[in-house]
C-alpha positions in Angstrom: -28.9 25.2 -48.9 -27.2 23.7 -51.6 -23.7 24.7 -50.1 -24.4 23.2 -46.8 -25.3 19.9 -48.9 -22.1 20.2 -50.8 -20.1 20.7 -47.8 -21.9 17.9 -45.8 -21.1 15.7 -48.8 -17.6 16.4 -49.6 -16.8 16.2 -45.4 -18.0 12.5 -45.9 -15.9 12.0 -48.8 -12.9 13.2 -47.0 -14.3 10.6 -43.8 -14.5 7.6 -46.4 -10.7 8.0 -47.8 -9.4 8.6 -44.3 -11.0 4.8 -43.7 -9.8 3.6 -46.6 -6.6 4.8 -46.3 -6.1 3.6 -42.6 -7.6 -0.1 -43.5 -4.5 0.1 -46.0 -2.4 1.2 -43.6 -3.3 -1.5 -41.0 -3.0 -4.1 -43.7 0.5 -3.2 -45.1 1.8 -2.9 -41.1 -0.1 -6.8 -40.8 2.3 -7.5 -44.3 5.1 -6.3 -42.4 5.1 -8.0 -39.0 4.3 -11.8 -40.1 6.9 -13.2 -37.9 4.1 -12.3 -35.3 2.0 -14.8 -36.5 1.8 -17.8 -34.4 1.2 -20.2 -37.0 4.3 -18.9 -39.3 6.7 -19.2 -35.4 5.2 -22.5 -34.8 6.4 -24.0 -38.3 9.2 -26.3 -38.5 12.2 -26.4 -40.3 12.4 -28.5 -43.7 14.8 -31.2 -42.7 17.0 -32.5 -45.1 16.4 -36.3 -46.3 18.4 -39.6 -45.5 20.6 -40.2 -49.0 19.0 -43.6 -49.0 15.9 -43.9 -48.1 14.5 -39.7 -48.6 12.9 -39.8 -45.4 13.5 -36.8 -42.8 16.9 -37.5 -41.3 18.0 -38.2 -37.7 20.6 -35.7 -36.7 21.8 -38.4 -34.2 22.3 -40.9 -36.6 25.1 -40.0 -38.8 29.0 -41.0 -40.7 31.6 -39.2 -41.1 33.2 -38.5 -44.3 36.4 -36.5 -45.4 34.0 -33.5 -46.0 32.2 -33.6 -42.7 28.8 -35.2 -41.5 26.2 -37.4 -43.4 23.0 -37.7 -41.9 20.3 -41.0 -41.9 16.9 -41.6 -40.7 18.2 -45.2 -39.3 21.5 -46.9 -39.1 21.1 -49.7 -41.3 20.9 -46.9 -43.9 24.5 -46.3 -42.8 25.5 -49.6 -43.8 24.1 -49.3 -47.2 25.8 -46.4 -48.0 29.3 -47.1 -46.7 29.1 -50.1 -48.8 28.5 -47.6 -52.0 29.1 -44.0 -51.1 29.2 -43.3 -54.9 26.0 -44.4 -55.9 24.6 -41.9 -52.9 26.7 -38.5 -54.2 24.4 -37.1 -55.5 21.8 -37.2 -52.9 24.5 -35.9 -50.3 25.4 -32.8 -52.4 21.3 -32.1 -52.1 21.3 -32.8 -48.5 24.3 -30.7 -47.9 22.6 -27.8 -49.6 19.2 -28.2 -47.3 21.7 -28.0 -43.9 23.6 -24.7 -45.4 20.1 -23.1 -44.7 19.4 -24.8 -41.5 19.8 -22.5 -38.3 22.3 -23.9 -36.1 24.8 -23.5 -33.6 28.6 -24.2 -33.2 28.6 -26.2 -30.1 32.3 -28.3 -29.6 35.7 -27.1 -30.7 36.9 -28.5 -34.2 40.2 -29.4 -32.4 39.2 -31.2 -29.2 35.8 -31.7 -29.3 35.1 -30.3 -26.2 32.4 -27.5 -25.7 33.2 -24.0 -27.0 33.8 -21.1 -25.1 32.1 -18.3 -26.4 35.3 -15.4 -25.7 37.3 -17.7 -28.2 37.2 -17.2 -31.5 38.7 -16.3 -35.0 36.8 -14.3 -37.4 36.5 -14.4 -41.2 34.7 -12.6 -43.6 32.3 -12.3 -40.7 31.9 -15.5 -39.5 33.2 -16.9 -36.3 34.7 -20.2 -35.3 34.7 -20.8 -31.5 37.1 -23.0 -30.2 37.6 -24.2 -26.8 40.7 -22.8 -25.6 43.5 -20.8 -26.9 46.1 -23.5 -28.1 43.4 -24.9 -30.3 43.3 -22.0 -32.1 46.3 -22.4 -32.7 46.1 -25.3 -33.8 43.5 -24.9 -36.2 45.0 -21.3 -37.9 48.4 -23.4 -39.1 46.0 -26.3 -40.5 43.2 -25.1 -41.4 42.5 -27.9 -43.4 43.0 -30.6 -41.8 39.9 -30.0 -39.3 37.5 -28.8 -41.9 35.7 -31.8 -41.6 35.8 -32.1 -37.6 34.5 -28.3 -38.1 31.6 -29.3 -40.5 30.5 -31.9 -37.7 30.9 -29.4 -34.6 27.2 -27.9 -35.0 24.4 -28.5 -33.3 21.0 -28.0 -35.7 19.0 -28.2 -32.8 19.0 -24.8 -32.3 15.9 -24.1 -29.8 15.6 -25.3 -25.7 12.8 -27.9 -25.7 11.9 -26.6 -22.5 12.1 -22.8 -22.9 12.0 -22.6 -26.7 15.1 -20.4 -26.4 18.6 -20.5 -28.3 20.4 -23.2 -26.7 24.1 -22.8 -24.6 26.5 -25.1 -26.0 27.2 -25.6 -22.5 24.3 -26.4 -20.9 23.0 -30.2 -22.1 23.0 -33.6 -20.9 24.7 -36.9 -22.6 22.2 -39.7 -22.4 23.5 -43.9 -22.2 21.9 -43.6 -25.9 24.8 -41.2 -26.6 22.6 -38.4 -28.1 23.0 -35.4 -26.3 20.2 -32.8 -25.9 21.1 -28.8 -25.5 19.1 -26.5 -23.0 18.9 -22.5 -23.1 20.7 -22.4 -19.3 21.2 -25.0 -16.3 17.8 -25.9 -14.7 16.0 -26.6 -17.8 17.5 -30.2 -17.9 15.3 -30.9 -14.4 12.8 -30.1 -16.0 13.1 -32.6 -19.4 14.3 -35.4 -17.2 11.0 -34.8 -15.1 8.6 -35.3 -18.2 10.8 -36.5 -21.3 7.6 -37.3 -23.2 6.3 -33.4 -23.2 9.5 -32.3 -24.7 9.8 -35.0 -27.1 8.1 -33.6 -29.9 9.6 -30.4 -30.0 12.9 -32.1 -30.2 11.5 -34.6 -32.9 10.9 -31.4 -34.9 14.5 -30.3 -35.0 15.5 -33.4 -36.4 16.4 -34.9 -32.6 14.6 -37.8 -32.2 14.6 -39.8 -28.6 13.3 -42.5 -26.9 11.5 -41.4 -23.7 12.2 -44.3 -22.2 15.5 -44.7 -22.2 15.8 -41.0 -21.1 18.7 -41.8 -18.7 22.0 -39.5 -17.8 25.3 -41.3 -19.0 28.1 -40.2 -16.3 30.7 -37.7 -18.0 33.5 -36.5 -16.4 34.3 -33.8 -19.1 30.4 -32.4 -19.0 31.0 -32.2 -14.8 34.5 -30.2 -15.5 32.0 -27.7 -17.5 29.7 -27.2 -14.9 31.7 -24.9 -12.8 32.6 -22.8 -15.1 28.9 -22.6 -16.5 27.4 -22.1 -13.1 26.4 -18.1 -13.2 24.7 -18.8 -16.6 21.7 -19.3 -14.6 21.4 -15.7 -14.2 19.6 -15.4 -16.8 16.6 -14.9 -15.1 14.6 -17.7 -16.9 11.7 -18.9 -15.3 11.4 -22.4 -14.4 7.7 -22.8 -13.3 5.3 -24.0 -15.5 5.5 -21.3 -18.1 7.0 -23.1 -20.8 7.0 -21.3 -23.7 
């Protein structure tokens, strides 16, 4: 009898471990797949500050220096710096430092200024600079240096579709009167914003892309229209434009 309760007793020992052992196992796979977590997706990048006023910049409010973009949170901040660009050093080195960890995307040509094509590139030390035709890179290759600054200004940081929440298309977007422009994962997903600029708003404030959506109006371009042809299969990519935002 005694054996039978040893038995009985060790088989639940063996039963409590294996519990324990998968509730670790459970937990450590939880550790390991955070980026499921909605709450850590749904977080916002840090945006750097204006070196003014340290408030969260406006990526559509900027200078240009000899070292590429500065960024403001409003123009008259502009003013005050270009008066004293020295007395601001400092705070651009920081901001500078917060965008080198900022996703983005390369969206015109450090050349022209036209919209990339994605088959042309150079690569170096495994990065790639896209360009928009051949003779830019060119170009670019026998002076390197004198479009670092046009290259340091060709990215977008806002890096997600309002509409779809996907990576954007450097050729699919729309030039407002403002002048901002606003990216989109594919063709299609413009319809959509123009519809209802006041949904998408947010998710574009959070990218540091902040519009009016009231003055949500299309500015006629010719050089987005000569894009459009050659952008027209992009659609294939099988998005859904109902009402399943993402």
């Amino acid at each position: 009898m005694s054996n039978c309760r040893i038995s009985i007793g060790g088989v639940l020992a063996v039963i409590a471990i294996a519990g324990l052992s998968a509730t670790a196992a459970h937990a450590q796979n939880h550790e390991g797949h955070r980026h499921d977590d909605p709450k850590e997706e749904k977080k916002s990048p840090v945006l750097p500050k204006c070196p003014v006023m340290d408030e969260p910049v406006d990526f559509f409010v900027k200078t240009m220096t000899a070292d590429g973009p500065v960024y403001f949170c409003c123009k008259d901040c502009i003013k005050k710096f270009e008066a004293d660009p020295e007395k601001y050093a400092k705070q651009v080195v920081e901001q500078r430092k917060i965008l080198a960890k900022l996703p983005k995307v390369q969206v015109t040509c450090p050349v022209s200024g036209k919209p990339v094509d994605d088959k042309t590139f150079i690569e170096k030390e495994g990065k790639k600079t896209y360009f928009c035709c051949k003779g830019c890179v060119g170009k670019y290759e026998k002076e390197p240096n004198k479009y670092a600054a046009q290259l340091a200004d060709s990215f977008s940081y806002q890096t997600k579709c309002p509409v779809m929440d996907e990576e954007i298309d450097p050729k699919a977007f729309i030039r407002l009167k403002t002048g901002q422009t606003v990216f989109f994962c594919c063709p299609g997903c413009d319809k959509k914003f123009l519809k209802d600029p006041v949904k998408y708003a947010p998710k574009l404030e959070a990218q540091g892309i902040r519009i009016d959506p009231k003055k949500v109006e299309i500015a006629a371009d010719p050089a987005k229209e000569d894009t459009n042809d050659s952008h027209e299969g992009h659609g294939g990519h099988g998005h859904d434009h109902g009402d399943h935002d993402h």
